[in-house]
Backbone as JSON Lines, residues from 0, in Angstrom:
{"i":0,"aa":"X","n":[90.15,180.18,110.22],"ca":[91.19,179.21,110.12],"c":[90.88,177.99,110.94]}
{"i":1,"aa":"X","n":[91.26,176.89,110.74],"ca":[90.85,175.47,110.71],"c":[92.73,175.69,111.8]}
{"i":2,"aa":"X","n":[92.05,174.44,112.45],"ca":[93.16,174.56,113.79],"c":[93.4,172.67,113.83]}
{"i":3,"aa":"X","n":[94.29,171.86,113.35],"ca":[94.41,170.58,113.62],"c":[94.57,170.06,115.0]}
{"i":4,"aa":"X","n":[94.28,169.76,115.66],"ca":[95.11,169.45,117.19],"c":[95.5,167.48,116.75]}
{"i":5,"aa":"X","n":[96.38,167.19,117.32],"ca":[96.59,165.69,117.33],"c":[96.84,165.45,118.69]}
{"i":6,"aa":"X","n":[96.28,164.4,119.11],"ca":[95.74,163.85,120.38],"c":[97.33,162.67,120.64]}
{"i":7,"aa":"X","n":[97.52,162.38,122.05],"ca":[98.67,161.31,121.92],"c":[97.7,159.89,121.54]}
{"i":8,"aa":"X","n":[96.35,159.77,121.75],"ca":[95.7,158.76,121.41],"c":[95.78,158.38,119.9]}
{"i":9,"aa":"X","n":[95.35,159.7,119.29],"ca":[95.41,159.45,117.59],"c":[96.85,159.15,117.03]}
{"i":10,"aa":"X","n":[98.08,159.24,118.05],"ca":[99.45,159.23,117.59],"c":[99.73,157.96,117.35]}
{"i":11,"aa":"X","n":[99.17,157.04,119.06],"ca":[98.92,156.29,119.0],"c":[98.52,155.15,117.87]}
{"i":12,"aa":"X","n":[97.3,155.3,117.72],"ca":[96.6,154.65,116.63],"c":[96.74,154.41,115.63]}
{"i":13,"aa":"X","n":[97.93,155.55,115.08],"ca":[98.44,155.67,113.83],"c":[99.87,154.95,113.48]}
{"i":14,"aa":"X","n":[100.53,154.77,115.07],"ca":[101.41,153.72,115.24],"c":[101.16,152.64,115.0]}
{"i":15,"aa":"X","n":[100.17,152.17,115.67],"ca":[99.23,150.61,116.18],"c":[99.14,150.07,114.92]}
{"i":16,"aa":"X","n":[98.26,150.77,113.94],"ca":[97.63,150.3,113.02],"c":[98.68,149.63,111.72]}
{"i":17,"aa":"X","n":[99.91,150.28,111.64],"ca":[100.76,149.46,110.81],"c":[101.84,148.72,111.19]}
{"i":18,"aa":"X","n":[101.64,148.88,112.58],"ca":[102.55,147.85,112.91],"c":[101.95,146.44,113.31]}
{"i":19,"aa":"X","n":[100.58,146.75,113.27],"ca":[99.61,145.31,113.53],"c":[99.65,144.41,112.07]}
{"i":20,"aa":"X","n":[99.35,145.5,111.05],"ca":[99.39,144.88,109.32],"c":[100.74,144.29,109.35]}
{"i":21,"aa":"X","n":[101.64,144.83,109.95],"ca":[102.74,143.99,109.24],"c":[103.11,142.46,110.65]}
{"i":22,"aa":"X","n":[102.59,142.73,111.79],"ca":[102.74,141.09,112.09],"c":[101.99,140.36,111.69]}
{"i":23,"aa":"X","n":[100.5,140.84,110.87],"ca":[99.62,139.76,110.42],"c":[100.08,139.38,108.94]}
{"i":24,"aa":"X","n":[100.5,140.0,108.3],"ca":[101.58,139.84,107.07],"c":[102.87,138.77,107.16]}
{"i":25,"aa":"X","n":[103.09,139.17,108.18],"ca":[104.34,138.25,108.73],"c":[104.14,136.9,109.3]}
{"i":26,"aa":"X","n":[102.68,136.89,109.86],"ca":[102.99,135.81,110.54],"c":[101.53,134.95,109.66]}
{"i":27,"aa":"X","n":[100.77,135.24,108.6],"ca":[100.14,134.97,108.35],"c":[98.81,134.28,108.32]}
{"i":28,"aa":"X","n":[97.38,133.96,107.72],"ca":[96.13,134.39,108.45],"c":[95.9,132.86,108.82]}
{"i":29,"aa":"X","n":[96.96,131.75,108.69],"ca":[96.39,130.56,109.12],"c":[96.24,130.48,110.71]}
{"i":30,"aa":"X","n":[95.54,129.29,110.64],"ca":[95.41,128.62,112.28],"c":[97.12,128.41,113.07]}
{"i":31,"aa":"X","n":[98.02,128.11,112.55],"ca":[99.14,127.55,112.92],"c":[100.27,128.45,113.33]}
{"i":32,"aa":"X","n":[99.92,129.42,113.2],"ca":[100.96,130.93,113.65],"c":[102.04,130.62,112.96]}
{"i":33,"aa":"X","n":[102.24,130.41,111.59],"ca":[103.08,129.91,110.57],"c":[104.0,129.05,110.74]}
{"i":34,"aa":"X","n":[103.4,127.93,111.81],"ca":[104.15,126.09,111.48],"c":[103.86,125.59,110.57]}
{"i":35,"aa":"X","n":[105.43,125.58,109.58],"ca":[105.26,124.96,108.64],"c":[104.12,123.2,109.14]}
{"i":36,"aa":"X","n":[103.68,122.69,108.18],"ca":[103.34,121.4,108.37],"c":[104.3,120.35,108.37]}
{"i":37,"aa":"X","n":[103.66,119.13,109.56],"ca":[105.06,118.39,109.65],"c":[105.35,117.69,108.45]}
{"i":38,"aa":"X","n":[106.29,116.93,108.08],"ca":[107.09,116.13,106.9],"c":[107.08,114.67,107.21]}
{"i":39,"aa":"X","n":[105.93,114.49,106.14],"ca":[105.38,113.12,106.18],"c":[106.2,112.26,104.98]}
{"i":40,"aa":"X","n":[105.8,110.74,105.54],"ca":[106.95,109.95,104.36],"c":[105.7,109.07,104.24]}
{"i":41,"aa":"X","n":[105.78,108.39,102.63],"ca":[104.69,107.39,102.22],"c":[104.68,106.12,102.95]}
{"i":42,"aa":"X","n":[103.56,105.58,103.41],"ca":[102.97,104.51,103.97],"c":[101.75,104.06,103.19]}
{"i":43,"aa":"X","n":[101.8,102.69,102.89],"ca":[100.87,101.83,102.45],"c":[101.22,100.18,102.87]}
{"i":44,"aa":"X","n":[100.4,99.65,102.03],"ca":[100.6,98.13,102.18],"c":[99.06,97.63,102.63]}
{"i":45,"aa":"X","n":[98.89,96.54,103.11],"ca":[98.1,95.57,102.58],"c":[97.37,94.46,103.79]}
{"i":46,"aa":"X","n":[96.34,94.63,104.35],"ca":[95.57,94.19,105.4],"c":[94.79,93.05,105.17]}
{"i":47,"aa":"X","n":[95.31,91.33,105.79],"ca":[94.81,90.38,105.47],"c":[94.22,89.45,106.73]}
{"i":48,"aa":"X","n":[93.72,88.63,106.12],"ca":[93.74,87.08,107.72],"c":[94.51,86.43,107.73]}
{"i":49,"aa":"X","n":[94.98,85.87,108.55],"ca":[95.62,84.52,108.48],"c":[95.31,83.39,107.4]}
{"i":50,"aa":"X","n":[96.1,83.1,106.38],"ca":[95.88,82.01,105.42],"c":[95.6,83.12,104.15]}
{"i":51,"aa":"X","n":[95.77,84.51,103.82],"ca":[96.06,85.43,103.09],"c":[95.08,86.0,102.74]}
{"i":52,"aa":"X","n":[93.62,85.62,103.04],"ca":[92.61,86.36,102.26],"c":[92.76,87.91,103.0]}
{"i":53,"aa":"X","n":[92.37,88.99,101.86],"ca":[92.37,90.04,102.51],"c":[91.08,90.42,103.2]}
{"i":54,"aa":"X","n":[91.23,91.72,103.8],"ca":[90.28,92.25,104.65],"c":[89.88,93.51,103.38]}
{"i":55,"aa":"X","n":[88.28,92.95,102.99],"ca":[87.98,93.34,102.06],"c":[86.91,94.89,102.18]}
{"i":56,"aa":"X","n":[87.81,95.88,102.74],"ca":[87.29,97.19,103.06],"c":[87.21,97.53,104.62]}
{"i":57,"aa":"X","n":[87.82,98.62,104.61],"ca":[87.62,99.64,106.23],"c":[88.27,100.3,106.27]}
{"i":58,"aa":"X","n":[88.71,100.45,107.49],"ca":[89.2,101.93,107.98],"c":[90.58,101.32,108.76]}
{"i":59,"aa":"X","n":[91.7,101.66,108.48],"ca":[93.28,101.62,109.15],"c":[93.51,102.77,110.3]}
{"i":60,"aa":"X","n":[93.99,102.76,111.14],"ca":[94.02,103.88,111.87],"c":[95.38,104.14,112.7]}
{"i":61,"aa":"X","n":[96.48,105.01,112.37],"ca":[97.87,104.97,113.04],"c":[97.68,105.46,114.09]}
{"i":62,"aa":"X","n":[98.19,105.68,115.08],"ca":[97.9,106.6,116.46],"c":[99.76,106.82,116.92]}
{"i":63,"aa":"X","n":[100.11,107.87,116.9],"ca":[101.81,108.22,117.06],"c":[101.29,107.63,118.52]}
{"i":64,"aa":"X","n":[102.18,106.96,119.15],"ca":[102.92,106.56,120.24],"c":[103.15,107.91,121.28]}
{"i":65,"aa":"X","n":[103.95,108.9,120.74],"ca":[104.62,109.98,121.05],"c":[103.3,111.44,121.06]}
{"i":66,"aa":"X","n":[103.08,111.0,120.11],"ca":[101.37,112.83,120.26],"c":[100.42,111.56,119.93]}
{"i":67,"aa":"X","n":[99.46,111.17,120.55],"ca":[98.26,110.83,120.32],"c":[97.24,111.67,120.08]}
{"i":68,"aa":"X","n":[97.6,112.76,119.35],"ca":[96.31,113.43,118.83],"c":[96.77,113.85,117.12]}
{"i":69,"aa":"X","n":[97.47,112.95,116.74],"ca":[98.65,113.03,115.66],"c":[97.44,111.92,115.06]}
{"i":70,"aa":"X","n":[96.55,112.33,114.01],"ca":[95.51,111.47,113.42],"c":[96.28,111.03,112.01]}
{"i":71,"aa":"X","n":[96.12,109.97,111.74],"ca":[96.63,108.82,110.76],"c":[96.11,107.98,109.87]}
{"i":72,"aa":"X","n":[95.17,108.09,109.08],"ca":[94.56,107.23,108.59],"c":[94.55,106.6,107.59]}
{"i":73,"aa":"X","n":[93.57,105.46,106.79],"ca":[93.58,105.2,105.29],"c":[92.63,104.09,105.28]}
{"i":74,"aa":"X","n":[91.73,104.33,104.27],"ca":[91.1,103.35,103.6],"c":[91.3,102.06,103.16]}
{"i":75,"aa":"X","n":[90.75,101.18,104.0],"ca":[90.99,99.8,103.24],"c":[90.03,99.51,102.23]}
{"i":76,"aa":"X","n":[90.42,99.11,101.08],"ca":[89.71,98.9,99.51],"c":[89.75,97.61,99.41]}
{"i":77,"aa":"X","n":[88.79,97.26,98.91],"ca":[88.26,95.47,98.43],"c":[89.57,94.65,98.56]}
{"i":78,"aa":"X","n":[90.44,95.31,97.9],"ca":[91.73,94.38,97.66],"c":[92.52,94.15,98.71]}
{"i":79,"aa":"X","n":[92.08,94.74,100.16],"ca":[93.57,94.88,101.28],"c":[93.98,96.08,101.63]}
{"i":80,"aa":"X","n":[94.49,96.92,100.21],"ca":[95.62,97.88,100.23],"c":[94.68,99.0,100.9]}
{"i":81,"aa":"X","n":[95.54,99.32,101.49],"ca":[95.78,100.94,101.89],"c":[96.9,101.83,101.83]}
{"i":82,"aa":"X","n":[96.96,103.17,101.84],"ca":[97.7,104.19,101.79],"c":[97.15,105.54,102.81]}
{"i":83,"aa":"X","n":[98.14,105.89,103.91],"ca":[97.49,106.88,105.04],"c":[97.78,107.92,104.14]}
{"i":84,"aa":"X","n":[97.05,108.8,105.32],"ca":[97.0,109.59,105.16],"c":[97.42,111.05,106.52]}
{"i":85,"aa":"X","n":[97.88,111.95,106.56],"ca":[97.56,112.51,107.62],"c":[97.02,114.23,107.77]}
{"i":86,"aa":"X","n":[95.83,114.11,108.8],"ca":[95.13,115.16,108.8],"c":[96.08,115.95,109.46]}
{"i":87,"aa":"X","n":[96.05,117.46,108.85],"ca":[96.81,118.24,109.98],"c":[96.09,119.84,109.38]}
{"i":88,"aa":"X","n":[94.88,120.38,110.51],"ca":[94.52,121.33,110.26],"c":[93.83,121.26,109.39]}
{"i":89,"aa":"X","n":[93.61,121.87,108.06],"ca":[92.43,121.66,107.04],"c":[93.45,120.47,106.0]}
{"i":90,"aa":"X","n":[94.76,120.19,106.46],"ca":[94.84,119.29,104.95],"c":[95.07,118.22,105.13]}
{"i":91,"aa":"X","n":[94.99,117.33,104.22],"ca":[95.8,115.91,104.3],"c":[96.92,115.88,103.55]}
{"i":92,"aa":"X","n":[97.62,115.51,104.35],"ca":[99.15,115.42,103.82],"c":[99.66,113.54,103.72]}
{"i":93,"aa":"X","n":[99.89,113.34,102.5],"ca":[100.48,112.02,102.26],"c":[101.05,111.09,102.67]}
{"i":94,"aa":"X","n":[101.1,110.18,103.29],"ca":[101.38,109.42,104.48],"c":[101.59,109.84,106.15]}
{"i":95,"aa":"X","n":[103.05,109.18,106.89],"ca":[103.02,109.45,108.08],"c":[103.82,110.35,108.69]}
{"i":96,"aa":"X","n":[104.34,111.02,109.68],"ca":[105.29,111.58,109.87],"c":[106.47,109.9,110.85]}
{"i":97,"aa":"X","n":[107.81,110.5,110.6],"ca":[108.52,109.62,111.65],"c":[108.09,109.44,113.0]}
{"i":98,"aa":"X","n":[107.96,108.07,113.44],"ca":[107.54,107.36,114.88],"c":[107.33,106.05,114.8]}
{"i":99,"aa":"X","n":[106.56,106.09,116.17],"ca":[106.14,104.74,116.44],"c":[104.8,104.8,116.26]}
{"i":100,"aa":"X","n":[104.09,104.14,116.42],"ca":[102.61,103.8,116.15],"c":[101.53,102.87,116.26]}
{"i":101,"aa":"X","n":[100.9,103.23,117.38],"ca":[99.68,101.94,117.71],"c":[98.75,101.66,116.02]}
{"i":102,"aa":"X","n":[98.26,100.73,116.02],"ca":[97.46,100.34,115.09],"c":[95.9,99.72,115.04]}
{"i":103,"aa":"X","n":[95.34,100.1,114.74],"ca":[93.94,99.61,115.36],"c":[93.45,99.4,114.03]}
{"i":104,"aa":"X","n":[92.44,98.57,113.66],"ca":[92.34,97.79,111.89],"c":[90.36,98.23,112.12]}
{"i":105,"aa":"X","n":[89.47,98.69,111.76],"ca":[88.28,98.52,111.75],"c":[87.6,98.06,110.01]}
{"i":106,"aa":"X","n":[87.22,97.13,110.14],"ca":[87.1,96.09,109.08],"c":[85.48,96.86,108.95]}
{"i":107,"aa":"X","n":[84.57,96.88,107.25],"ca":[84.24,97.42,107.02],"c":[82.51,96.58,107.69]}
{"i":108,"aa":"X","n":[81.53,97.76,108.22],"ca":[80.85,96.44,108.07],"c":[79.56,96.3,107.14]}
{"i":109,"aa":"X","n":[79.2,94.87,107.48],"ca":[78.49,93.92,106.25],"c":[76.85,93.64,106.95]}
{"i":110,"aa":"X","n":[75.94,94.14,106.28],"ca":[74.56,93.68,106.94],"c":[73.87,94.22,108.24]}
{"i":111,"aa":"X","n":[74.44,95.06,108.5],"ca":[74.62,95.62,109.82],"c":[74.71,94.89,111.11]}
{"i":112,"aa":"X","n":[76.18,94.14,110.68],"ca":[76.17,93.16,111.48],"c":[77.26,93.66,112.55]}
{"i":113,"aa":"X","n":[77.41,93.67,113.78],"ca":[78.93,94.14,114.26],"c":[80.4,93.51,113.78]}
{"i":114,"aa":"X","n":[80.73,94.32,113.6],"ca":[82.04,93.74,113.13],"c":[83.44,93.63,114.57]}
{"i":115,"aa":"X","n":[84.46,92.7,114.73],"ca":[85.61,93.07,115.42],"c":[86.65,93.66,115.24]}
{"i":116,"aa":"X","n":[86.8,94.76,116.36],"ca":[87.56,96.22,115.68],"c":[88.98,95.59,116.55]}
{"i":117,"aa":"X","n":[89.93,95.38,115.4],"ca":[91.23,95.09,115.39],"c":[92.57,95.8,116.17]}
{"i":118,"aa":"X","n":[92.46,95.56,117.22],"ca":[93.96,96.67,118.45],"c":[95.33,95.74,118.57]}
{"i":119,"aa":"X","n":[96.3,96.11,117.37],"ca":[97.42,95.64,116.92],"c":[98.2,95.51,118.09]}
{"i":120,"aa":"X","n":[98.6,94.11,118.88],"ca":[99.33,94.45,119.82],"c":[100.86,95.18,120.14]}
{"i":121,"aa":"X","n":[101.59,94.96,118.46],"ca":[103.25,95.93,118.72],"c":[103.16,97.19,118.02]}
{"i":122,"aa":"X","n":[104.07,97.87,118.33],"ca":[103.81,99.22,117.56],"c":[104.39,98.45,116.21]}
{"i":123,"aa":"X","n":[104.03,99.61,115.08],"ca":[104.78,99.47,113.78],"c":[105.33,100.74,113.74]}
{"i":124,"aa":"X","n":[107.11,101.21,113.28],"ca":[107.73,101.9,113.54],"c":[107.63,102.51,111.62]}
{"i":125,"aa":"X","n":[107.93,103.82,111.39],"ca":[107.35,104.85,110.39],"c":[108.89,105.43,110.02]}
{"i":126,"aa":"X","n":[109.33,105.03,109.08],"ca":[111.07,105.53,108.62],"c":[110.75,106.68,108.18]}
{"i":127,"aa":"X","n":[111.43,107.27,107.58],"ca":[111.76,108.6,106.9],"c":[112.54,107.87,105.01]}
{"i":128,"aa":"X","n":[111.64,107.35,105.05],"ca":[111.19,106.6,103.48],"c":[110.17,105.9,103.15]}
{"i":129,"aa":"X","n":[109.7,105.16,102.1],"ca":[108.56,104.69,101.96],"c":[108.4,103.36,102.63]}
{"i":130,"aa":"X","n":[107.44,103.5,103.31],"ca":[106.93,102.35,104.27],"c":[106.06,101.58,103.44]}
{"i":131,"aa":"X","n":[106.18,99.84,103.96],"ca":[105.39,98.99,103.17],"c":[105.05,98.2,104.04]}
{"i":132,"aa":"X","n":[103.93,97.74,104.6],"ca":[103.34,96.89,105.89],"c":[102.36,96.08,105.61]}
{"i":133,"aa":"X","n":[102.52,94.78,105.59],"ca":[101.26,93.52,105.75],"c":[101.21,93.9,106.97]}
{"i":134,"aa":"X","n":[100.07,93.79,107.03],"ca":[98.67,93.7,108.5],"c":[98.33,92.26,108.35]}
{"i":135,"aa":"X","n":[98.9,91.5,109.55],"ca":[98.31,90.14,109.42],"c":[97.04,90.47,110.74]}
{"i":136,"aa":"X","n":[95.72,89.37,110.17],"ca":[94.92,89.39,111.83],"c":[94.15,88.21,111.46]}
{"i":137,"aa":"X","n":[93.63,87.64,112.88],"ca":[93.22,86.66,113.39],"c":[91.57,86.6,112.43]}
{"i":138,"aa":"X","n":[91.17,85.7,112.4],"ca":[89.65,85.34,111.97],"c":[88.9,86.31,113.04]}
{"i":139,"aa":"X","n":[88.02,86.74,112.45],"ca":[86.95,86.88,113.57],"c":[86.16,85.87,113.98]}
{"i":140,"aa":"X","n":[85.95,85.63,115.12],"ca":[84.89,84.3,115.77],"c":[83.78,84.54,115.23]}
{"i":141,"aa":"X","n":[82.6,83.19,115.12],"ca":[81.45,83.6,114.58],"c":[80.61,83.49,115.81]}
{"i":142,"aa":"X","n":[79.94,84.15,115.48],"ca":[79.01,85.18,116.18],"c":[77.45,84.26,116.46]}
């Protein structure tokens, strides 16, 4: 005859093991210990010089006021326009969340020439509706 013994270790283990499946079930296998993602509202509009010509390609860059590690971005296209974007974790989520926001403009560059990287002196403030923003900026000096 075959004799089972159960150990308090194996009692153990046999506890452990489904009660671990169900907080990883529960709390699920992302990075974020299931924070939802924050709730972003659309931002775009349109990056020029003084006297209206636009700024014909680069990089826009929001920076929250409040979390500066709150990344913000969007492409400037031939025409001016841009539309952010925001990274959070693996996704981009469609514009900004509500705040304030430094602005920094990096204009695309041409010839490999240096270009002047644009530090907006007021914040621009981010509603909880669709945002629409001219970027006015100065000439760059010639070089």
């Amino acid at each position: 005859m075959f004799r089972i013994r159960r150990s308090f270790a194996g009692g153990v283990w046999l506890a452990f093991v489904p009660a671990s499946l169900a907080c990883l079930v529960g709390t699920g296998c992302g990075g974020s210990g299931g924070m939802p993602p924050p709730q972003t509202h659309p931002v775009s509009g349109k990056v020029f010089y003084k006297g209206g010509q636009p700024l014909r390609g680069g990089v826009i860059q929001f920076q929250s006021a409040s979390d500066p590690s709150l990344t913000t971005k969007g492409d400037i296209e031939p025409d001016g326009t841009f539309e952010l974007i925001t990274l959070y974790q693996n996704e981009q989520l469609p514009g900004a969340t509500q705040g304030q926001y430094h602005v920094t403009v990096i204009p695309r560059m041409a010839d490999n020439k240096p270009v002047d990287i644009h530090q907006l002196p007021r914040l621009y403030t981010v509603e909880a509706k669709d945002n629409t923003f001219s970027i006015e900026l100065e000439r760059p000096k010639a070089r």
